[in-house]
N, CA, C and O atoms as a GROMACS GRO file, in nm:
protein
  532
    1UNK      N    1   7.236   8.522  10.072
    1UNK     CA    2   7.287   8.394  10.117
    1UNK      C    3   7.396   8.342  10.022
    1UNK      O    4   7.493   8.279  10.066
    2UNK      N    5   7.377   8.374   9.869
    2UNK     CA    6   7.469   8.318   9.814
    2UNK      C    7   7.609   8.420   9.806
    2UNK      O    8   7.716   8.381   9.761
    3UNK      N    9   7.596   8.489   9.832
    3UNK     CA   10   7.709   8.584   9.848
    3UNK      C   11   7.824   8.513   9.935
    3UNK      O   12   7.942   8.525   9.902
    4UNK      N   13   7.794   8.458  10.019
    4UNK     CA   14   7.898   8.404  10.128
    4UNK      C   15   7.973   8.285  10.079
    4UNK      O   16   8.061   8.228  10.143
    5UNK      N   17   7.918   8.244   9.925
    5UNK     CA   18   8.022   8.118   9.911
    5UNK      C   19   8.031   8.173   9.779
    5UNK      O   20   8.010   8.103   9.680
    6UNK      N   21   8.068   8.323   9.769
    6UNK     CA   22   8.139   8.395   9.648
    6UNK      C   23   8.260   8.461   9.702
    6UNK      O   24   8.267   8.581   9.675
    7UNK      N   25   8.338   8.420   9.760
    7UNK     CA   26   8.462   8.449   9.866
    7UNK      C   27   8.592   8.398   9.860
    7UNK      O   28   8.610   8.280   9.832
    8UNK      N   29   8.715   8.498   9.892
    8UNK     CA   30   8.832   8.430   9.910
    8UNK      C   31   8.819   8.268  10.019
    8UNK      O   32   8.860   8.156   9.989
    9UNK      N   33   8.758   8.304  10.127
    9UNK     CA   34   8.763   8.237  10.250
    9UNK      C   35   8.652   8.130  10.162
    9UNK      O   36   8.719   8.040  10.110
   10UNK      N   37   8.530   8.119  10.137
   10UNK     CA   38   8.490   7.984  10.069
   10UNK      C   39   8.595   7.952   9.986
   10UNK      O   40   8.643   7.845  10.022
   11UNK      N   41   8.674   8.018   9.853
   11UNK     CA   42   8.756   7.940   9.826
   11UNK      C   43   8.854   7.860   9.866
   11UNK      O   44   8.875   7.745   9.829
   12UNK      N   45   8.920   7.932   9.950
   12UNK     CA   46   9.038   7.838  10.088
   12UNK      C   47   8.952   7.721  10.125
   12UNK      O   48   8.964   7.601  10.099
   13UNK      N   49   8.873   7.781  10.184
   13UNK     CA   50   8.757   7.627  10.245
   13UNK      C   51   8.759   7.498  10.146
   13UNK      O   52   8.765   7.382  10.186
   14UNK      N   53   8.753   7.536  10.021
   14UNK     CA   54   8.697   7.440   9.909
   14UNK      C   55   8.846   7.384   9.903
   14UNK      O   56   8.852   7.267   9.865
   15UNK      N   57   8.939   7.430   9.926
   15UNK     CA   58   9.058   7.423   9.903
   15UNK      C   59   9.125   7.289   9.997
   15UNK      O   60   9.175   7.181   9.964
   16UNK      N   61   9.100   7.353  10.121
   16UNK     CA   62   9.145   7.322  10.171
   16UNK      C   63   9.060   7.195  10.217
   16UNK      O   64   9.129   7.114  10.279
   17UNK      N   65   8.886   7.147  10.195
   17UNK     CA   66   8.839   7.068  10.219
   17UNK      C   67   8.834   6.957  10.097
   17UNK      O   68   8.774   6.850  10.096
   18UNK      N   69   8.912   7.012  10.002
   18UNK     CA   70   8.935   6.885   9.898
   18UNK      C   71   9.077   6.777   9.897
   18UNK      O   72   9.108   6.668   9.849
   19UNK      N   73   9.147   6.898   9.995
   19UNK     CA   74   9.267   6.811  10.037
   19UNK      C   75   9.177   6.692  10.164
   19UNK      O   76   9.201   6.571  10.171
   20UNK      N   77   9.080   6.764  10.250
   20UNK     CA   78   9.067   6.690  10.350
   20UNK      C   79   8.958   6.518  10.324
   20UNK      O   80   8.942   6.411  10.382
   21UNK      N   81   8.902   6.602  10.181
   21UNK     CA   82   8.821   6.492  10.132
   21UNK      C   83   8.934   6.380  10.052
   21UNK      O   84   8.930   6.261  10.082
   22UNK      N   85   8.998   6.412   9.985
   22UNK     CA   86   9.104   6.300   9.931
   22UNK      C   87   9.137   6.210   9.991
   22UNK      O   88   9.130   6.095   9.946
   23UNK      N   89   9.212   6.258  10.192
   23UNK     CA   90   9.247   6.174  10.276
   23UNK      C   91   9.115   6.095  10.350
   23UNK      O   92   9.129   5.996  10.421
   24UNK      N   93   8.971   6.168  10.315
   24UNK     CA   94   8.924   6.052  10.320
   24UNK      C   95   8.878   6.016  10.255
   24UNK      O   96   8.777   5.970  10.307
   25UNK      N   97   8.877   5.994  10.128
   25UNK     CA   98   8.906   5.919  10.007
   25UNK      C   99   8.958   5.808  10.012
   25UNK      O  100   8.894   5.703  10.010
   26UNK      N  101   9.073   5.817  10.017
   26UNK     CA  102   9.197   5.730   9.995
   26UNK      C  103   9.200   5.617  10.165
   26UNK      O  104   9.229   5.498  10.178
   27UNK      N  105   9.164   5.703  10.253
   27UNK     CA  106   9.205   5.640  10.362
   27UNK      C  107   9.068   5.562  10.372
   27UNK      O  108   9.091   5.469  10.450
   28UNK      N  109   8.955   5.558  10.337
   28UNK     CA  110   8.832   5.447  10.307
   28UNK      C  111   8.879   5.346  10.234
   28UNK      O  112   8.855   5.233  10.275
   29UNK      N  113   8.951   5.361  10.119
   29UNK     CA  114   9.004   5.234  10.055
   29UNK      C  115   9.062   5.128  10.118
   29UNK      O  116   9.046   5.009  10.092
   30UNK      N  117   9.161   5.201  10.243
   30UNK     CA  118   9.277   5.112  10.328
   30UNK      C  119   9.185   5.062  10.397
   30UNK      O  120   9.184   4.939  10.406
   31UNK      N  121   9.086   5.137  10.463
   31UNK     CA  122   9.031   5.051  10.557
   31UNK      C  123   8.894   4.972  10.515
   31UNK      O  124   8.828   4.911  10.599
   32UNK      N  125   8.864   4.979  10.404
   32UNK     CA  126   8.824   4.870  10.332
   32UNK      C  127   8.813   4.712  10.309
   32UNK      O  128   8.729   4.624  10.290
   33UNK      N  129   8.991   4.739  10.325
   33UNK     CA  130   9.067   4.622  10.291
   33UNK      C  131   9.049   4.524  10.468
   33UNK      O  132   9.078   4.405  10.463
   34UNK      N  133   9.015   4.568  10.574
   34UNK     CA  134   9.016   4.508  10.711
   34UNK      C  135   8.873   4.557  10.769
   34UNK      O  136   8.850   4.529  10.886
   35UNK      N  137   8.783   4.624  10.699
   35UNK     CA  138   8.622   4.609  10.736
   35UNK      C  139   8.552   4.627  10.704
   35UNK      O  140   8.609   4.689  10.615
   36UNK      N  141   8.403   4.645  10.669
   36UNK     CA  142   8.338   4.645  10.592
   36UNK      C  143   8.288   4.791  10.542
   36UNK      O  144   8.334   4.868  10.626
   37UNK      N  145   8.237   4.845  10.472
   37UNK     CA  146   8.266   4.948  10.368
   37UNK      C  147   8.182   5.024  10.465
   37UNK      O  148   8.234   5.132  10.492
   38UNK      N  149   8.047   4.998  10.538
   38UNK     CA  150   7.945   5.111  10.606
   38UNK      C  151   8.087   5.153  10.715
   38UNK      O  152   8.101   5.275  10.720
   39UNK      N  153   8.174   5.089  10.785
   39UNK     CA  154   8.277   5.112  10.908
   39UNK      C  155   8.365   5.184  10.833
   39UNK      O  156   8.393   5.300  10.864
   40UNK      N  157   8.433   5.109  10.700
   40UNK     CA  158   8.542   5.198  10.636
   40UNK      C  159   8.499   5.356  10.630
   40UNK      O  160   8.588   5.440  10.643
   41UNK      N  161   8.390   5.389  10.612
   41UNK     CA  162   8.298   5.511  10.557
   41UNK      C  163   8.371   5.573  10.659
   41UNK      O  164   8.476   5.634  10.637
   42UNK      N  165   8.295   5.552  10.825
   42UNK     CA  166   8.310   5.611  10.925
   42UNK      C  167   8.419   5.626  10.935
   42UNK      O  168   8.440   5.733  10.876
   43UNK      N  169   8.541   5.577  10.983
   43UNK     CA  170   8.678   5.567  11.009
   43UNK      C  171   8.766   5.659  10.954
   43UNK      O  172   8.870   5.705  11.001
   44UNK      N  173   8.682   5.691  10.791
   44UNK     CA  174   8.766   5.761  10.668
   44UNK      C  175   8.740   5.887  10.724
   44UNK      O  176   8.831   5.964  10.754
   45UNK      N  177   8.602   5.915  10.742
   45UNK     CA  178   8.533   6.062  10.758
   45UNK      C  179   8.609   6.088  10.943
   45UNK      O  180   8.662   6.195  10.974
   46UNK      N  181   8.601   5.990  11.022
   46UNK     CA  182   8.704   6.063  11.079
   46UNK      C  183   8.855   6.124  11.114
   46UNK      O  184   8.892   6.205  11.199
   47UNK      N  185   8.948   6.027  10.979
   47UNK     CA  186   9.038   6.085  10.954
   47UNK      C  187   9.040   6.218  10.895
   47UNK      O  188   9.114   6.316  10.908
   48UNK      N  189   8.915   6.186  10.812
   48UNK     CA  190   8.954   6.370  10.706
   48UNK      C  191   8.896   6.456  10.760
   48UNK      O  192   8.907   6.573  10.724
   49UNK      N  193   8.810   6.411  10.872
   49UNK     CA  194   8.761   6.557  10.973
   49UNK      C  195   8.902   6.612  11.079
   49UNK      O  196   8.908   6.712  11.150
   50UNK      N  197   8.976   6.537  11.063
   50UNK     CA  198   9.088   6.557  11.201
   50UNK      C  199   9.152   6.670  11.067
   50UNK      O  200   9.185   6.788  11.068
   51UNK      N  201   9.148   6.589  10.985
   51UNK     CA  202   9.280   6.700  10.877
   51UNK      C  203   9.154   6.783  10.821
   51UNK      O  204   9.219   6.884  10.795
   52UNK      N  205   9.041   6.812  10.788
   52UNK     CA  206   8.960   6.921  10.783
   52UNK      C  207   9.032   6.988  10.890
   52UNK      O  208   9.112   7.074  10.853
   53UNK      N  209   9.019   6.967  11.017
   53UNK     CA  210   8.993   7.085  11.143
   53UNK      C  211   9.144   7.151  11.161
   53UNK      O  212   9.167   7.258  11.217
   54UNK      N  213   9.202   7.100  11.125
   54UNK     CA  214   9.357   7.144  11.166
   54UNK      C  215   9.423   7.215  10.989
   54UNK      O  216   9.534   7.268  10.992
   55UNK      N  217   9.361   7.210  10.878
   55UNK     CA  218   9.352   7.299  10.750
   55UNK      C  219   9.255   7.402  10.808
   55UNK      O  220   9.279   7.520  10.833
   56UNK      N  221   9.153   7.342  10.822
   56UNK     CA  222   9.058   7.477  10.828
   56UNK      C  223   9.081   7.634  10.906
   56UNK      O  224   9.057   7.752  10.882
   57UNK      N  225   9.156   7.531  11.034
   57UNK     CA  226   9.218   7.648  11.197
   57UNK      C  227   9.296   7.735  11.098
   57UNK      O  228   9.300   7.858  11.096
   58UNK      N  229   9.364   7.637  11.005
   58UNK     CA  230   9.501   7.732  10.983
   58UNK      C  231   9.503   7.792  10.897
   58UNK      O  232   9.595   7.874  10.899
   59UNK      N  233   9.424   7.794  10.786
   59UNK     CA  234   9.419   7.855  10.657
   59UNK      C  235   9.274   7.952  10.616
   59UNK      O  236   9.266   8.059  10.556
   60UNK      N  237   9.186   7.878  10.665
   60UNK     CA  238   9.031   7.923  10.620
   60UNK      C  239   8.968   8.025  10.761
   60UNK      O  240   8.914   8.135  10.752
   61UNK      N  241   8.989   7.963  10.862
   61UNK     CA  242   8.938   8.048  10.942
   61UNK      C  243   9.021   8.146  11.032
   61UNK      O  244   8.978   8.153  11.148
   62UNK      N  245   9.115   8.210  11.006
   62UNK     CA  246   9.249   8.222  11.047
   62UNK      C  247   9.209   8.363  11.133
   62UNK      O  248   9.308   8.418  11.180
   63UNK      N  249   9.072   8.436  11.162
   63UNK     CA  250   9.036   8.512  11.250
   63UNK      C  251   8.978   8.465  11.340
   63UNK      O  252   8.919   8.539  11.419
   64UNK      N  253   8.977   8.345  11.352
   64UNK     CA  254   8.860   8.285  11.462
   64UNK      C  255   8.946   8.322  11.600
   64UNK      O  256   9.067   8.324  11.624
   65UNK      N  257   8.801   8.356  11.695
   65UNK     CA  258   8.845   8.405  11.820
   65UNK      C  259   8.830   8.331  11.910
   65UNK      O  260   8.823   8.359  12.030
   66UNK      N  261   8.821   8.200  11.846
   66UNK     CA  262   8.713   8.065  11.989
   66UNK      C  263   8.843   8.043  12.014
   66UNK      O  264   8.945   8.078  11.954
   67UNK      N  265   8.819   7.955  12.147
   67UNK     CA  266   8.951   7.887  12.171
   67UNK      C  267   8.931   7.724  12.131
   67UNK      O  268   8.842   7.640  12.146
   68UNK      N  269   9.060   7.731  12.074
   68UNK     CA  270   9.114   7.563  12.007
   68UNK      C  271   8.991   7.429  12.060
   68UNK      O  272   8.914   7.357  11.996
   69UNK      N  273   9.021   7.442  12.195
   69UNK     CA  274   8.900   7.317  12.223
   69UNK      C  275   8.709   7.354  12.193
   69UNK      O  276   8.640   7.264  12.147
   70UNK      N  277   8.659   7.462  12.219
   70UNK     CA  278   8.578   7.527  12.172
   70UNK      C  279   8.515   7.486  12.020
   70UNK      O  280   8.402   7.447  11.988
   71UNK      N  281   8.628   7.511  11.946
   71UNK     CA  282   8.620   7.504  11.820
   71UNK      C  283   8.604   7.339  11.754
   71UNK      O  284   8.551   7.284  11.658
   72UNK      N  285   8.699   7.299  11.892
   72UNK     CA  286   8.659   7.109  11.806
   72UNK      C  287   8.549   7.030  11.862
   72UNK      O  288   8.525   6.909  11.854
   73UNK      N  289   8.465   7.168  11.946
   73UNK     CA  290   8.384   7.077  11.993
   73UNK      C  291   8.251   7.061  11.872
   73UNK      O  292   8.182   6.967  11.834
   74UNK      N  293   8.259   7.232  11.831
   74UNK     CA  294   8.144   7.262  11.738
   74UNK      C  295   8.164   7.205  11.602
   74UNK      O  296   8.086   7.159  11.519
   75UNK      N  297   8.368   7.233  11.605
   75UNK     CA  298   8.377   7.117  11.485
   75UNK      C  299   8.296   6.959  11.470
   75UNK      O  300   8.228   6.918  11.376
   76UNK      N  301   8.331   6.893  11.597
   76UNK     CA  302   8.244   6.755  11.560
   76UNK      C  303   8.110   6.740  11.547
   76UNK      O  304   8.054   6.634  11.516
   77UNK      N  305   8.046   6.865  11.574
   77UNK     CA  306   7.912   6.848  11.605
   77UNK      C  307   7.860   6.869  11.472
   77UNK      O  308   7.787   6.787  11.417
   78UNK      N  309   7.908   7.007  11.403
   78UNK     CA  310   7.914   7.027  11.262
   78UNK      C  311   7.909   6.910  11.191
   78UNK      O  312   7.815   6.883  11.116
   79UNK      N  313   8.041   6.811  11.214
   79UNK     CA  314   8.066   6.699  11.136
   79UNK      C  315   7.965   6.604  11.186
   79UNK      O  316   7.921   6.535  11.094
   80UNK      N  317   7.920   6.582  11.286
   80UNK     CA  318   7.818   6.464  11.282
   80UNK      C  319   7.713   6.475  11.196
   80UNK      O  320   7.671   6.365  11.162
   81UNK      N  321   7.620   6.625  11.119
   81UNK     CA  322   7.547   6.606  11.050
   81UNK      C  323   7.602   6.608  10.898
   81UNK      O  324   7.532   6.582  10.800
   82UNK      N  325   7.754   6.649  10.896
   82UNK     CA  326   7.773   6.634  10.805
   82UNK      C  327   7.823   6.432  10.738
   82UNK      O  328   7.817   6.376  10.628
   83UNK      N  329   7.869   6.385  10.885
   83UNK     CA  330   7.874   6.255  10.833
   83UNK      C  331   7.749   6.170  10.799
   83UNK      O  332   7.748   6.084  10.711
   84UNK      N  333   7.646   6.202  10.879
   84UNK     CA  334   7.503   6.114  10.801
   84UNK      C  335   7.498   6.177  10.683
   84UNK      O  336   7.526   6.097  10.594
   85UNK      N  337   7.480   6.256  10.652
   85UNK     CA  338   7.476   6.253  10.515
   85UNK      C  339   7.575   6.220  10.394
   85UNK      O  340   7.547   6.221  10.274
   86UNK      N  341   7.663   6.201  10.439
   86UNK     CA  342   7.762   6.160  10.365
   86UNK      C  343   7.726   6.020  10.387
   86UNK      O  344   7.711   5.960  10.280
   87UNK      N  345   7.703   5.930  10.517
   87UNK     CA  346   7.704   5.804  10.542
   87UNK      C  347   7.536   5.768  10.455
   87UNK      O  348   7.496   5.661  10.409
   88UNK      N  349   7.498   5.844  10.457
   88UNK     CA  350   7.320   5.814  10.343
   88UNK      C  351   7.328   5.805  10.221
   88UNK      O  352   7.285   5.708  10.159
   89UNK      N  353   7.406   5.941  10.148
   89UNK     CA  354   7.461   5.943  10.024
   89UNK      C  355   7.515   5.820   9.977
   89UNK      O  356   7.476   5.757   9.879
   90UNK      N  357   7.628   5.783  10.072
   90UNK     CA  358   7.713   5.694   9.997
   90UNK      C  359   7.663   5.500  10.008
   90UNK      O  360   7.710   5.416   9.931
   91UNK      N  361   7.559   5.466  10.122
   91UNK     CA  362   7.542   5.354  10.122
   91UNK      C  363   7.387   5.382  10.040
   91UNK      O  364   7.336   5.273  10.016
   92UNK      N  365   7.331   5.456  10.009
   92UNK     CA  366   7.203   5.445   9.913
   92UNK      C  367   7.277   5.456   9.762
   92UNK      O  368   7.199   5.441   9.668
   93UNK      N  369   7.389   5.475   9.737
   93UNK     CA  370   7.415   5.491   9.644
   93UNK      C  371   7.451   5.385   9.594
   93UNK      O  372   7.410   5.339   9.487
   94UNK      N  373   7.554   5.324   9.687
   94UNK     CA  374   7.623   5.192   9.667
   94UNK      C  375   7.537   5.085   9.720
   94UNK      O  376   7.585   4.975   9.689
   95UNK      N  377   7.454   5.077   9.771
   95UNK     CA  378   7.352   4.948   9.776
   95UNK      C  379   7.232   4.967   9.657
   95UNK      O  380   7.196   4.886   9.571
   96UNK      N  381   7.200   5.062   9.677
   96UNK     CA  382   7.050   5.077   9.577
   96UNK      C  383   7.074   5.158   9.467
   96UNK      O  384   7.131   5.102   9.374
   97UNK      N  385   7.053   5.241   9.457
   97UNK     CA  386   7.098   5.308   9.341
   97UNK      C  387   7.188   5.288   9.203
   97UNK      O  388   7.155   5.293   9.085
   98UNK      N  389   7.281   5.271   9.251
   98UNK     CA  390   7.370   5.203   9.112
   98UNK      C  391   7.366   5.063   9.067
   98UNK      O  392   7.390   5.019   8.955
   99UNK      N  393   7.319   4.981   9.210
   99UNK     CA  394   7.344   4.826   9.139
   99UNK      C  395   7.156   4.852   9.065
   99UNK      O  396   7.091   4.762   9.011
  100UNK      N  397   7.103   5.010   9.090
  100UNK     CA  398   6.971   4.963   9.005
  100UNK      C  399   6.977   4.991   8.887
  100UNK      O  400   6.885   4.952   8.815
  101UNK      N  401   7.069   5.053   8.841
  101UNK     CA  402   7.112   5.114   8.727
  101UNK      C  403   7.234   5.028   8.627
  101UNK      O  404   7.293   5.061   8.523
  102UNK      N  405   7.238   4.896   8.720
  102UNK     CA  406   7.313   4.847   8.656
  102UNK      C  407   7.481   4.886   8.648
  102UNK      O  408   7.552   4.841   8.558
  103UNK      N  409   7.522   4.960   8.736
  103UNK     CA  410   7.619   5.041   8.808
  103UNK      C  411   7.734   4.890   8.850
  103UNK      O  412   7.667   4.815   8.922
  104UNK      N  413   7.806   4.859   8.838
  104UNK     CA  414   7.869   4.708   8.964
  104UNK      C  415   8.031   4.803   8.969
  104UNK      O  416   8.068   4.832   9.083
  105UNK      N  417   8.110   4.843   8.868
  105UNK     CA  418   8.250   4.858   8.863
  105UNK      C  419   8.241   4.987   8.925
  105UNK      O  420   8.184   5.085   8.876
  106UNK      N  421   8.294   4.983   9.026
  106UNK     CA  422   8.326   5.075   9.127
  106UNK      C  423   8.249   5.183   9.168
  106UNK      O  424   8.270   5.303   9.180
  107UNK      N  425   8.111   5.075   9.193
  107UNK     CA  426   8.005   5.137   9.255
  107UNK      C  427   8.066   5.198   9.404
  107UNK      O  428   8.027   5.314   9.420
  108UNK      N  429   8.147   5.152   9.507
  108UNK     CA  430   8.200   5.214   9.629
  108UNK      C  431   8.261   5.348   9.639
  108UNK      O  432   8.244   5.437   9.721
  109UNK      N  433   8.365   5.337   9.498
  109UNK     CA  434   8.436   5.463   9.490
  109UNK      C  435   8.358   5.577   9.436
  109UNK      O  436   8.392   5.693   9.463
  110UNK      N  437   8.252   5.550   9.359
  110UNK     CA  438   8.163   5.660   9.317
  110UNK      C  439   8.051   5.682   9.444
  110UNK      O  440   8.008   5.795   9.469
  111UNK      N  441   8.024   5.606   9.492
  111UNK     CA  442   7.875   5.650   9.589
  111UNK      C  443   7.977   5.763   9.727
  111UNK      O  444   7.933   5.863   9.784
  112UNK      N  445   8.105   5.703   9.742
  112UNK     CA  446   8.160   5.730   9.875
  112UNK      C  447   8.235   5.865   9.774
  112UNK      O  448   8.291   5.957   9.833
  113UNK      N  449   8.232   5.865   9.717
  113UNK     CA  450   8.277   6.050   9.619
  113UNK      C  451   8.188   6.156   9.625
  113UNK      O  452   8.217   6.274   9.647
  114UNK      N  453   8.060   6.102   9.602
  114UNK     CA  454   7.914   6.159   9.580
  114UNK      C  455   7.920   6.204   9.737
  114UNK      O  456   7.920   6.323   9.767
  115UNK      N  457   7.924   6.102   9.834
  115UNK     CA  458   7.867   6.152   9.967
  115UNK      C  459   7.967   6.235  10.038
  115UNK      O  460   7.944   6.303  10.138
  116UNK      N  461   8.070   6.225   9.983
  116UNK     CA  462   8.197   6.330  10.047
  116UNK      C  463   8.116   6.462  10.014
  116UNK      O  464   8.088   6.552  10.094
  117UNK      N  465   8.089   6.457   9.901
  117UNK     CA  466   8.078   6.627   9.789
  117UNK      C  467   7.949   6.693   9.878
  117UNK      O  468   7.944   6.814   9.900
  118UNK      N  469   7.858   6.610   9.921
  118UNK     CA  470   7.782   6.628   9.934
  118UNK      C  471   7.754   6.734  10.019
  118UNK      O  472   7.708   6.837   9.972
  119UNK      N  473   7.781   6.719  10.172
  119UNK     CA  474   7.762   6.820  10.277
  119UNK      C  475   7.856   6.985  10.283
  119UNK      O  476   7.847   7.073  10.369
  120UNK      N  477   7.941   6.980  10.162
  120UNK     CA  478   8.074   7.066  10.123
  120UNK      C  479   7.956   7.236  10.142
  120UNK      O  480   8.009   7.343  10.173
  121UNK      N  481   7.836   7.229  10.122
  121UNK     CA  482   7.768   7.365  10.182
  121UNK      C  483   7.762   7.367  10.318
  121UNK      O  484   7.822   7.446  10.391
  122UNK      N  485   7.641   7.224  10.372
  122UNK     CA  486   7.631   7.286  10.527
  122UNK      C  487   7.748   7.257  10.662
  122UNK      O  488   7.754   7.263  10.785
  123UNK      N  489   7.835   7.220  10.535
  123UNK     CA  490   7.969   7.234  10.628
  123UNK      C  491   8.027   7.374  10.638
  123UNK      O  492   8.076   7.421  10.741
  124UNK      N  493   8.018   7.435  10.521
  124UNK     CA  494   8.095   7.591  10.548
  124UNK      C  495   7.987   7.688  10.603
  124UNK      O  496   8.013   7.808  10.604
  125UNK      N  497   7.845   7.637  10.656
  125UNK     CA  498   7.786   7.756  10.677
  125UNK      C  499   7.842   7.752  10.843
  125UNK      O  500   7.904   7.844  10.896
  126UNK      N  501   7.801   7.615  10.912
  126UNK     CA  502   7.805   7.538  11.017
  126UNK      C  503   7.945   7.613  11.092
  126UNK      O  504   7.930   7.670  11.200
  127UNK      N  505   8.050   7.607  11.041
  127UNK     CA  506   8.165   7.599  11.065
  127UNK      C  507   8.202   7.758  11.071
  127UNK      O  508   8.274   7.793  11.164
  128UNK      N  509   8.166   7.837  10.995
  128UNK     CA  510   8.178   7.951  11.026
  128UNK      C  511   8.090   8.019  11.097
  128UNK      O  512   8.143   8.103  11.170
  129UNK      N  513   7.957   8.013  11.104
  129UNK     CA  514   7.892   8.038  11.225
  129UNK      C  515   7.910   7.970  11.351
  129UNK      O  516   7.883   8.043  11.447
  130UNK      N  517   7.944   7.867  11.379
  130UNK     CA  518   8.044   7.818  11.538
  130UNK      C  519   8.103   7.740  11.565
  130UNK      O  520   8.102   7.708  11.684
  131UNK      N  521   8.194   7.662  11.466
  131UNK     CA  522   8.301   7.659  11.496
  131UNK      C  523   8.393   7.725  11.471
  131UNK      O  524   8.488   7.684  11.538
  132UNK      N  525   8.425   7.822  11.400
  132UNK     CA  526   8.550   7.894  11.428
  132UNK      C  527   8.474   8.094  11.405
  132UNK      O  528   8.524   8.191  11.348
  133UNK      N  529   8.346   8.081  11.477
  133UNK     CA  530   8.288   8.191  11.470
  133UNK      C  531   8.368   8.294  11.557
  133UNK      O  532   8.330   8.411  11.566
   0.00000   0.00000   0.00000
């Protein structure tokens, strides 16, 4: 099992899903600023799943034989378990967890970092077994 994320293609993946985590990174901040942080979460993770799926087509999975719509279907489905957990990670982190620890200065940007990182396995197993299988 661990063999499969000792790979050129996991590396591209990692590669290419740290560009996709940045944009939603960065793009949670903006929308921050116009709603509240559990919505910003969502909004972010579906920007950086759009730029996940369109890095991933083109760089990481570049033998896939599905066709394009095929692929975004299993893509979102992939991503829905990968967004609860990212959406669990990051509001247990940033509600409970850090303010228990005494955590306050940029408890958001660390819990919503943590929950990005988080699903970065059962996203590449997911994704190469069907979505771009």
């Amino acid at each position: 099992m661990i063999r499969q994320y000792i790979s050129r293609q996991f590396a591209v993946f990692l590669l290419t899903g740290g560009i996709a985590a940045a944009v939603n990174f960065s793009s949670r901040i903006v929308f921050s600023r116009y709603t509240s942080y559990q919505a910003a979460i969502v909004l972010a993770y579906i920007v950086g799943m759009i730029t996940a799926f369109i890095l991933a087509r083109v760089f990481v999975f570049t033998e896939s034989s599905q066709k394009i719509h095929r692929s975004a279907i299993y893509f979102v489905l992939v991503n829905f378990l990968a967004l609860a957990q990212t959406w669990m990670v990051s509001i247990g982190l940033a509600c409970y967890v850090l303010p228990y620890f005494g955590v306050r200065d940029y408890a958001h940007e660390i819990a919503h970092a943590v929950g990005i990182v988080i699903p970065v396995f059962t996203s590449y197993i997911g994704h190469k077994r069907f979505s771009f299988a």
